[in-house]
Structure formats: structure tokens, C-alpha cells
N, C-alpha and C positions, 0 to 999 in steps of 0.2 A: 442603099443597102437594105436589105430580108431585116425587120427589126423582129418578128413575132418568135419568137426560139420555141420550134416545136421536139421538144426533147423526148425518149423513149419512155413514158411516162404510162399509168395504167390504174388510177384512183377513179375506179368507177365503181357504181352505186348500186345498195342491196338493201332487203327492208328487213321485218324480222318479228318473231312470237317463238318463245322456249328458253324456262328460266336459265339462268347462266350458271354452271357449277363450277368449283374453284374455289382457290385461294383470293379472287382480284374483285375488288365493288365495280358496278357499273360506272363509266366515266360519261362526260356529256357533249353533244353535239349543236353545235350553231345551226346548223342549216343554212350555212352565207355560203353563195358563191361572189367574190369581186376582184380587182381590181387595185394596184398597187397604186396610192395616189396621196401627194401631202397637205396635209391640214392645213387652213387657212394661217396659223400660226410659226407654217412652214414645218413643221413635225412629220417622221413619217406615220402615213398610214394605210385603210386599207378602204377603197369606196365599194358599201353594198351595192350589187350589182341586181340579185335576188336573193331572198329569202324564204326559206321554206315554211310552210303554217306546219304551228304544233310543237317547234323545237326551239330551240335558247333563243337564238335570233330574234325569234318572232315574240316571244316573252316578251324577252327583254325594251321591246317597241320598235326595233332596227326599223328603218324605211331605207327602198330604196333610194340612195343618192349620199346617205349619210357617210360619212369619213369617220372609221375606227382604229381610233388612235391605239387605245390602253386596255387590258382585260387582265385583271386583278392584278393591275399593276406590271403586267408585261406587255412593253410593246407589240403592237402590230406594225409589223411593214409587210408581211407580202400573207398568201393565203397558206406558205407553212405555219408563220406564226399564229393562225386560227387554229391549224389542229395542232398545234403544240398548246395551245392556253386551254382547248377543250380538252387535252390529253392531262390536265392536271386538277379537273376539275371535276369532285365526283357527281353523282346524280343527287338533286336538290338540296344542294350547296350554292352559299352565298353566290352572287356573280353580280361585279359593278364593272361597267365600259362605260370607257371617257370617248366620245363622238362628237362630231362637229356637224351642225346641219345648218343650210343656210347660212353661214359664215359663222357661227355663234356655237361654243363648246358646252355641249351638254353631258350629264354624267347619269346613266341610266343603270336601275339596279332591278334584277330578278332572284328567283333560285332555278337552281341547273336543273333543264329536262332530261331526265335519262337516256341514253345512248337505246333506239327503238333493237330489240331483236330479231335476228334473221327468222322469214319462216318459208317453206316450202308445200307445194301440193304433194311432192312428190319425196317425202324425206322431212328430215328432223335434224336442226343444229344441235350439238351436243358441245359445249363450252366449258372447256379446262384453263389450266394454268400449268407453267411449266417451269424448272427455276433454269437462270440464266445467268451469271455475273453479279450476284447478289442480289438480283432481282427477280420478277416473274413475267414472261411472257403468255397473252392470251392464245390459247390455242383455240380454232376451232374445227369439229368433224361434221360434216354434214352428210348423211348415213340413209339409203332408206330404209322403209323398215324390215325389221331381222336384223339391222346391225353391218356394218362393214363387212359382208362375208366374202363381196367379188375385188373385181378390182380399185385402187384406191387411187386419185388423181391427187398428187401436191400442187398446188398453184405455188409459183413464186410470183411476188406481186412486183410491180414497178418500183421507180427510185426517189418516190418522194415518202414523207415522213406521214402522211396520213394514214388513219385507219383504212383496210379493207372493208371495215363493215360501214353502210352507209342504208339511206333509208327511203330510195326508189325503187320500187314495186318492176320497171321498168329496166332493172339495171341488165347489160348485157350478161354478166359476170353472173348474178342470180339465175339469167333464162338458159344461161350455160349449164347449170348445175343443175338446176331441175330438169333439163332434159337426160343430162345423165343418171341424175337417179331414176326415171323412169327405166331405164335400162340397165339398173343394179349395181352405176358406176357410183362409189362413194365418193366422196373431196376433203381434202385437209388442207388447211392454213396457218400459219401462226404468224403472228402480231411482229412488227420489229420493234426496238427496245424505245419503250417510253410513247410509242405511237397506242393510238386506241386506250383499254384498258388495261396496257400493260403499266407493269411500274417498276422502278431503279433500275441499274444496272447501268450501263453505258447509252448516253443521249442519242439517236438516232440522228438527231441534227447536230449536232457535236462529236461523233463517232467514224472513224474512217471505215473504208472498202471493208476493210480485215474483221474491223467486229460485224459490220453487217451479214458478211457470210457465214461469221461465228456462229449467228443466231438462227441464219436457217439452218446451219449442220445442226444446232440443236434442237429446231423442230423435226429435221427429218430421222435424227435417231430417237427423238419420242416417239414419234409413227411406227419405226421399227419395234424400239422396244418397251414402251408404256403402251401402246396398243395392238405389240403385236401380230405386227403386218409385216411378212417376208418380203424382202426388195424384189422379189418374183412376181408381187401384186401392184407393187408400185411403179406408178408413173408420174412422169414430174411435167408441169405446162408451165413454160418460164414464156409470161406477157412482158413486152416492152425488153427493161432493164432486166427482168426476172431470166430474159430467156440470155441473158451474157452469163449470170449468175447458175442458172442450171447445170451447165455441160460440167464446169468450174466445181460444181458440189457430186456429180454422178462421176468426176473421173476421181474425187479425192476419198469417196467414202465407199460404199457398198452402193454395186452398179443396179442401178431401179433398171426394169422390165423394159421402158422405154422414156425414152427427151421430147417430149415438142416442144417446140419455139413460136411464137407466135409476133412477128413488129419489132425484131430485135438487129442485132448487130453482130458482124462477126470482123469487121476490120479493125483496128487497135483503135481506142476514145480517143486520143488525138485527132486521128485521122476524121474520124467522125464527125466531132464537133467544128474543125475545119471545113469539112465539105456539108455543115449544115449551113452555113453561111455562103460556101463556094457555090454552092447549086441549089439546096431547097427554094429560095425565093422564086426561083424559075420551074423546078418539076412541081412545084403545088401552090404556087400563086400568081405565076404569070410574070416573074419580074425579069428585067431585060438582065440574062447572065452575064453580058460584062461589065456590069454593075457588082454581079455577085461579086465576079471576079476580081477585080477593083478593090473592093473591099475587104472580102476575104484577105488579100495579102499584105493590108496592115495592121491584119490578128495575127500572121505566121509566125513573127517574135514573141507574140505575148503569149499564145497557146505554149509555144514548144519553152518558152522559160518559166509557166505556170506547171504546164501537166508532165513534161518530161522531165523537167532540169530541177522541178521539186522549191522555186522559189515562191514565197508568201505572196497573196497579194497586198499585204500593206506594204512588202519590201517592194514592189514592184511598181505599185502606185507613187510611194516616195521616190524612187529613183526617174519615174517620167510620167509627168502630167497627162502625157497622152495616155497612154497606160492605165490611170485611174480613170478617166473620161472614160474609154471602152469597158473597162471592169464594172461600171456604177450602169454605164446605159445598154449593154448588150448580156452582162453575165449577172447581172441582178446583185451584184456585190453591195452587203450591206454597211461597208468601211472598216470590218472586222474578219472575221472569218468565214463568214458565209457564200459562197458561190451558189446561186442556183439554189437557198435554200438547202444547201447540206454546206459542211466544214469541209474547205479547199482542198484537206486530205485524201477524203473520199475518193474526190473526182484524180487525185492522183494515185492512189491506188489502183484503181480503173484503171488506170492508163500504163500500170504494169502489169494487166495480165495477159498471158499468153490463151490467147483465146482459141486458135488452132491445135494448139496443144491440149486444150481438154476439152476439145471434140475428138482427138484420136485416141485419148485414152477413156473416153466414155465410150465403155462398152455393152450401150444399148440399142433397144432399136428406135430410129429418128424420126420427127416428121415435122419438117420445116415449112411453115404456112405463111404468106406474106397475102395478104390484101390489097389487093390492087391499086385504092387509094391512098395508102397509108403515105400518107406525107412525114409522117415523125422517121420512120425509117428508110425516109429518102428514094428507095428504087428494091426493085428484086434482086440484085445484083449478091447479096451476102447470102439470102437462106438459099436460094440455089449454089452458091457456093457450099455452103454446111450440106447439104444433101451430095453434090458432087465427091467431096473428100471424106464424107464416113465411106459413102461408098468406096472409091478409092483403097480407104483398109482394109474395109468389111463390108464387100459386094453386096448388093440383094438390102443390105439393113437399112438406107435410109430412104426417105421419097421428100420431094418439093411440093406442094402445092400453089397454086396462086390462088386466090379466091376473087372472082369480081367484083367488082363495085364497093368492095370494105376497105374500110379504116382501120384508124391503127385502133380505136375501142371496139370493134369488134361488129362496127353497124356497117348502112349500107350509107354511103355518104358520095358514093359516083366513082367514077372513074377517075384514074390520071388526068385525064384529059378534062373533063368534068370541070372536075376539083380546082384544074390550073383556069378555067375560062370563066371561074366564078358559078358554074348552071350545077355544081352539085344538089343533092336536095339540103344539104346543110343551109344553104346558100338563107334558106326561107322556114327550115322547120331546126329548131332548136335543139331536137331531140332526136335523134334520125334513128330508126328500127334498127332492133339487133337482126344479125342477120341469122336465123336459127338455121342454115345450110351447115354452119359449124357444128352443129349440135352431132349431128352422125356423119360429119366429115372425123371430128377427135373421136365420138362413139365406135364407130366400125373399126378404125385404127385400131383402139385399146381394145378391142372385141376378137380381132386379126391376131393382132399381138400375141396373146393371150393363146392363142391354137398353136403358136409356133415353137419350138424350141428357144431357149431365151440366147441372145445376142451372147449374154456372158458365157455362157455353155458353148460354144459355137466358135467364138473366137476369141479364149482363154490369154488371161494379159501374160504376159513375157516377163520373163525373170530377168 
């Protein structure tokens, strides 16, 4: 069976210079990417895979290979627990990790490097705070100069609990956005609760479907009304998870100008997370599908009594040993409530929304992009669906695109075909180029858009 679970994910890297304003202190960054694996003592943890020079990690003395068990006293099991322990820790504040190197448990102490700031050629990060659930969320605008006057992009970002700000000069996410500021496109983002430097309110990793979307409805009515921006300038780019999440906040609230999607889904999470097992191993790694097959259908019980039927996994685990064997070695289950790095809730939320239903009642105009290699979202099969059925309601408003040779981050990583025979360039370069074709494939879109009459005007909702 496919063991690598490529999920609709979109934590990719940005770097940064412009002081932050707000209510929120800078919080701090490891710079680890690794590797979920347990300490010689049998503990979980978390193996440095790399580490970045300049940020906590590197401080602190990480090497690669080391096993990070503890960070001020919160475990590490997988790489949410790194940015959940940097999301509580401000800048040049205490920091002691308990690590294992060479079989032997060492306890290494720094103070916390500051979270670097976004910077642009092309534009100026402008950094707020917004209050949320008794908390504050990070917001940021990134503007060229004069100010947000044109149109305004909301990224919704993916579904894991990291910060969007990160600190590659390279990141696609950043060469996205400076290419739009060159063309007077502004961007806004805001933080999800406890990730970044946001703080209190409801945990991100302890938090279901419902507050998550809580908290973008209330970034996007600060765009509206703390900055001021008419839903006639706004446009929403929902990456990965973000783009399930989009349609779901344009059909509930005040309809934005226009939806892109980019690497997303539009079949029910069930379905999904089943046919990431039924078929991925085969459209993006070569594996023999009746193995998928095979396999897949002794998760059929446990998906539909996890995500549909609303039971725990620890109830699920206690009631059948197999059960718990598949939850620990395929869903990442931490023997509490974690799946996948978010609270089990979550992923069942997810799994009751009517995802058809708010594409028909998002009334904008669409532009469904899928990447040819994107193996996280398994096939083109959905966004040209999403394109098929706004049209459907409202002729003329949506378009498909495919884009060649990209991933689901946004590079050029090869083909399907590629990608399944191993000869991608991933295959040998670590970091594979963004592919800047996006840059005025979304540009002219939002440029188009903007000439037209708007979707909502056009084809007014129904009483």
C-alpha cells in the first residue's frame, strides 16, 4: 500500500524586512524541516532532516540527524508540533530542546530568533492584528506602493497549522506576489488562531472545520471593513485546502469579484481521502493499483466510521486493534486526538460540507487551475468539474485551466507521467522553480475580471 499521504497542503516559504504593527510580539522560527521518528528511549519525536542558518534551530546547535524529543517542555511528534512550540515562543525568549544524537539525550539551550519579515521588490508588507475569540489574529497586507488602490487577492492558505510567513527568498507564494504587485495587484492574509504570531482564542490544532472558517470570515470582513476594500475589488485564491474553503466563505458572506482554486478538491473528504489511497500510489508513484485497491478497502470501515459516522479515534482504536494499527501508521494518529496533525473534528467537519452547493451559490467569477503534476490532488477530474457547473448556472463565468509540468506548490516538478516514472526534476533538485507562467495566468484573470460587469450583478441570488 501508497504509505506517503500527500494531502492538500500549501506551507510554503516567504522571507521578509518591515517593522510589524499591531497589537502581537514577533514569535519565533526553528528553521527544521524533518521527519517523524522515536528517540532511542522509545519517546516520540521529531529527526532534523535540515536546518536553516540564522534561525532557532541553528542557534540552538540542531544537527542534522538529531531526534527532538521536547521544546519548553512540549513534545514533538511530528513537524505541527514544531510550529505549534515556535507559535508560543516570542522572539529572544528562553528556548531549551531535549534531543537525542548518537543514541545519548542531550538538552540544548538558546534564545529565540525572531520570526524574519516579509520583503518585496515590488510592494511593502504592512502587519496588523485583528481580535478573534478573545484573541488576536496576525494579519498581513502586502500593497504596492500608493497603497491597496487596485485589486486586492485574499490567499486562503492550506490545512495545516503553520505559519504562512516563512523565510525563503525563493518561495513560490512570495514570487506570486511580487509579480502581482508589479501589476498593482495587492494581497492579504491572515494568520489561523495560535499559528504564527497570532495569540489565544481557539487552538488551530485543537479547533474544528467551524472555527477554522470562523477565522477566515473574520479576516475577510476586516479586508472589507478595517481596510476598506469593496467585495467588487476582491478576489479570494484558495491553495490546496484553502481552495475547499473559498467557495464555502464567497457563498456565506459578501460575494468577492472573483474564486480561484488552485490543487483543491471538490468531491466530499471522504471520498477523497479514500481515493488517496485507492489511486495516488499509482497516478504519482508508479504503484501497482491493485495494491492500491487492495488496500484501500480495509480503510472503507474505518474512513466512513471516523469521517461520516462522527466516532473518536480512541473509541475506534479500543473497539479493534486493527483500527488502531491503521490510525497510528497511515493517519498519523498521535493516540489522542490528533489525525493528521489537526483534532479529528476538523477532518469531520470537512466531511459535512456541501462543497457543490457553495460553488452554486458563489456568485463570482471562477478560475479553476490544476497543475498537471500535482499529485496532492490526485487528477484534473474536480477543478474542471468546478468550471463545468458554475458554468452550468452562470454561463460565460468560469474557466478551467491545466497548467503543465506544476505541482501542487506551485513549481515545475514534471508531468504526470514524469512525476509517476520517478524522471521528474524533483526527482534530483530539492527545490524545483516556481513556475512564474502563474504569475499573469491569475494577473490577466484579475485584470479581465475587473473590465467585466461583476458575476453578482449579472446573476443576482434568488429569494
Amino acid at each position: 500500500m501508497h504509505r506517503r499521504l500527500l494531502l492538500l497542503s500549501a506551507a510554503l516559504l516567504l522571507a521578509g524586512a518591515a517593522p510589524p504593527t499591531g497589537e502581537l510580539p514577533r514569535t519565533t522560527v526553528f528553521g527544521v524541516s524533518g521527519t517523524p521518528q522515536p528517540a532511542s528511549d522509545g519517546s516520540t519525536g521529531v529527526r532534523a532532516d535540515t536546518i536553516a542558518a540564522g534561525l532557532t534551530g541553528a542557534k540552538l546547535g540542531l544537527k542534522a540527524g538529531d531526534i527532538v524529543t521536547e521544546i519548553n517542555g512540549m513534545e514533538i511528534a511530528d513537524m505541527g508540533a514544531f510550529a505549534a512550540a515556535a507559535s508560543k515562543i516570542e522572539a529572544s525568549k528562553p528556548v531549551r530542546a531535549t534531543v537525542w544524537r548518537a543514541g545519548k539525550r542531550q538538552v540544548l539551550t538558546t534564545t529565540s530568533v525572531g520570526r524574519p519579515l516579509e520583503s518585496y521588490r515590488n510592494g511593502t508588507a504592512h502587519y496588523g492584528a485583528v481580535p478573534f475569540r478573545g484573541g488576536l489574529l496576525r494579519e498581513v497586507m502586502v500593497a504596492p506602493p500608493g497603497g491597496a488602490k487596485g485589486p486586492v487577492l485574499f490567499l486562503i492558505q492550506g490545512y495545516t497549522c503553520d505559519s504562512f510567513e516563512t523565510t525563503r527568498e525563493d518561495s513560490p507564494h512570495r514570487l506570486l506576489f511580487d509579480g502581482l504587485l508589479a501589476r498593482g495587484i495587492s494581497v492579504y492574509r491572515i494568520e489561523k488562531a495560535q499559528a504564527g504570531d497570532s495569540r489565544g482564542g481557539p487552538s488551530c490544532r485543537t479547533g474544528d472545520f467551524d472555527a477554522e472558517m470562523a477565522g477566515f470570515e473574520t479576516g475577510y470582513r476586516a479586508l472589507m471593513e478595517k481596510h476598506g476594500i469593496a467585495p467588487d475589488r476582491i478576489f479570494m485564491l484558495g491553495h490546496s485546502m484553502g481552495g475547499v474553503e473559498a467557495p464555502l466563505l464567497a457563498a456565506k458572506v459578501a460575494a468577492p469579484r472573483g474564486v480561484a482554486v488552485y490543487g483543491t478538491v471538490l468531491r466530499n473528504w471522504h471520498d477523497y481521502m479514500f481515493d488517496i489511497f485507492r489511486i495516488q500510489g499509482f497516478t504519482g508513484g508508479g504503484a501497482d493499483p491493485v495494491d492500491g485497491e487492495t488496500g484501500s478497502e480495509k480503510l472503507r470501515p474505518l474512513f466512513r466510521a471516523l469521517l461520516l459516522e462522527g466516532r473518536t479515534p480512541a473509541a475506534l482504536a479500543a473497539a479493534n486493534p486493527e483500527y488502531a494499527k491503521l490510525l497510528r501508521e497511515l493517519l498519523q494518529w498521535d493516540g489522542g486526538d490528533q489525525i493528521m496533525a489537526r483534532h479529528y473534528s476538523f477532518w469531520q467537519g470537512l466531511a459535512k460540507q456541501r462543497l457543490v452547493t457553495a460553488w452554486r451559490d458563489t456568485r463570482s467569477n471562477v478560475l479553476s487551475v490544476y497543475g498537471e503534476g500535482d499529485v496532492a490532488a490526485i487528477d484534473n477530474r474536480d477543478h474542471q468539474l468546478i468550471a463545468d457547473m458554475v458554468n452550468h448556472w452562470r454561463p460565460g463565468t468560469a474557466r478551467f485551466v491545466e497548467v503543465p509540468r506544476t505541482g501542487h506548490g506551485m513549481t515545475i516538478d514534471g508531468s504526470m507521467a514524469e512525476v509517476r516514472a520517478g524522471r521528474a526534476p524533483t526527482a534530483n533538485r530539492p527545490r524545483p522553480a516556481f513556475n512564474s507562467d502563474l504569475i499573469p495566468l491569475f494577473g490577466d484573470w484579475i485584470e479581465a475580471t475587473m473590465r467585466e460587469p461583476a458575476v453578482a450583478t449579472r446573476f443576482p441570488a434568488k429569494g
